[in-house]
N, C-alpha and C positions, 0 to 999 in steps of 0.2 A: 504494500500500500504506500501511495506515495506524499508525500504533508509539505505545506510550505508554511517554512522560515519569516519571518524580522526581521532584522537586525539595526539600528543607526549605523552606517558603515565604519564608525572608530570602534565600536561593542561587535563585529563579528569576528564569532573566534578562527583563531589564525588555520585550525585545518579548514575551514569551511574558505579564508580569505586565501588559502591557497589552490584552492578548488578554484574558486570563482577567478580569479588572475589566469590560472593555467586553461578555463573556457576562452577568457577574453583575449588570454595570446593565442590559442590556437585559431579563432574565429577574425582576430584583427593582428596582424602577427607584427611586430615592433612599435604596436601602441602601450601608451602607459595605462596602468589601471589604477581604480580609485577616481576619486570624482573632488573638487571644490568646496571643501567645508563650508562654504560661504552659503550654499545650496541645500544645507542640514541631509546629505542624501541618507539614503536607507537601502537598503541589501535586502532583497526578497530572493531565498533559493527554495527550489522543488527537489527537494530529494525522494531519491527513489524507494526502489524496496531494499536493497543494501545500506540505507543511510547514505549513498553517495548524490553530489551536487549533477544533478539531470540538466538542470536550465537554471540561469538565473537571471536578474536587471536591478536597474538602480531606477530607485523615485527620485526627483530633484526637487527643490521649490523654490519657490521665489515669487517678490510681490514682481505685476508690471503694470504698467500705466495703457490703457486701450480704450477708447472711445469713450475719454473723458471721466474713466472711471480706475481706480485701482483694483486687481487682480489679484485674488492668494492664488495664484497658477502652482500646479505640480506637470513635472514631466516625466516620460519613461527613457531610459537610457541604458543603451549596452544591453539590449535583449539580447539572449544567445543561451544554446541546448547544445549539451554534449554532443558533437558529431555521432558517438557512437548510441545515442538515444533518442535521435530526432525518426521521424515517423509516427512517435508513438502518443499524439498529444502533449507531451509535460510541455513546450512553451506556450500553448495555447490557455492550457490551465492555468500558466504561471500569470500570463497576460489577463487572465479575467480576473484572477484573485489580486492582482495590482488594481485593476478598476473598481472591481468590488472595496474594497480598502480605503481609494480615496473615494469615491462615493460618499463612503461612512464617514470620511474625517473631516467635520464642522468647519476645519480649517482650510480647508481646500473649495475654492471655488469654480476652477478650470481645471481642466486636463489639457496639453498641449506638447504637441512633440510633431518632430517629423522622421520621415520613414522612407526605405528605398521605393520606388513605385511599382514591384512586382509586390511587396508584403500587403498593401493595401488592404486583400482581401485576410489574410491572417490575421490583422488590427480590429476588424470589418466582425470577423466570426466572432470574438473579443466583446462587442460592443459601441466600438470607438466607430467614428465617425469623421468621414471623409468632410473635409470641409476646401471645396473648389475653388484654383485661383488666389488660394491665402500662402501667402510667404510671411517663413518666420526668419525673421533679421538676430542672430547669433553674435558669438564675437562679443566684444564692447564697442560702444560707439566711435573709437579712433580707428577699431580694425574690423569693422562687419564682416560677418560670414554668413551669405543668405543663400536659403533651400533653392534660391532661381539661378543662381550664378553658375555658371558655366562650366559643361561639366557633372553635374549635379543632378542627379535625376526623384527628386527628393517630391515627395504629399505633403500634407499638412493631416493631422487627424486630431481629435477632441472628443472632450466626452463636459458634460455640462450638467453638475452631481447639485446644482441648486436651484430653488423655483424660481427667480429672475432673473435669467445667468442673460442675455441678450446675447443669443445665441448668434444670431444674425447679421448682429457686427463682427463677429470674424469671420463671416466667408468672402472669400474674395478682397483681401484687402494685405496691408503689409503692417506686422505684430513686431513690435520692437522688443525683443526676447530678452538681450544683451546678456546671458548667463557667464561672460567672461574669458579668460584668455585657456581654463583649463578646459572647462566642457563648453567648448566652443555652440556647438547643437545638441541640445537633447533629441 
């Protein structure tokens, strides 16, 4: 049976945090892992029926400023399933039980992230919601990195866990993200 994990990413324990680094280099291989403290991330892993790490990703948060209003935005980051475990659902699961979570969390007003444009429909199975035409602007404001820029073949997708969320204003428009020089895009 397989159960997912917590953790604030400074509180996961180091076999689990070497689990998780050795998905993310084999999945993005001379990227660094770990995320931006600034971001309070959090470590969700699905392990299996050995106790071993199947899939895992990072939550990120942060406030942002959009159509005149401020944002408790969370995002997803670093999704990724043991090569030798994918077919078998766990990042699918992993990915609902992140949405389910911030859903739940009062704190959380948006869901935002983008994603290669073949995953769309795995986000899609998930819950999340394509939102057309919207670019998120990454980076900080001296060095942007946006989903359009060249090259980039990147969605935008959301999920919208409160009753006024004014969904509407993000489709189709440009989200000044600015999560910084570490995790450039969620």
């Amino acid at each position: 049976m397989t159960r997912v994990l917590t953790y604030a990413e400074a509180e996961l324990p180091a076999g689990l945090a070497e689990q998780v680094a050795a998905l993310e280099a084999q999945a993005w291989p001379g990227a660094r892992s770990g995320h931006d403290p600034a971001l309070a991330p959090r470590v969700m892993v699905l392990l299996d029926e050995d106790g071993a790490v199947a899939a895992s990703l990072a939550l990120l948060f942060k406030e942002i400023r959009h159509a005149r209003r401020t944002h408790r935005a969370a995002g997803l980051s670093a999704v990724v399933t043991r090569d030798t475990a994918r077919g078998r659902g766990h990042g699918g699961r992993l990915v609902a039980a992140a949405r389910a979570a911030l859903a739940a969390d009062p704190a959380v007003d948006l869901v935002l992230f983008s994603c290669d444009r073949p995953l769309v429909p795995f986000y899609e199975a998930a819950g999340f919601t394509r939102l057309p035409g919207t670019v998120l602007v990454g980076g900080t404001p001296q060095e942007p990195l946006a989903t359009d820029a060249p090259g980039f073949d990147k969605e935008v997708l959301a999920d919208f866990p409160g009753p006024d969320t004014g969904a509407r204003a993000f489709t189709g428009v440009r989200i000044a993200l600015y999560p910084g020089a570490v995790d450039r895009l969620w």
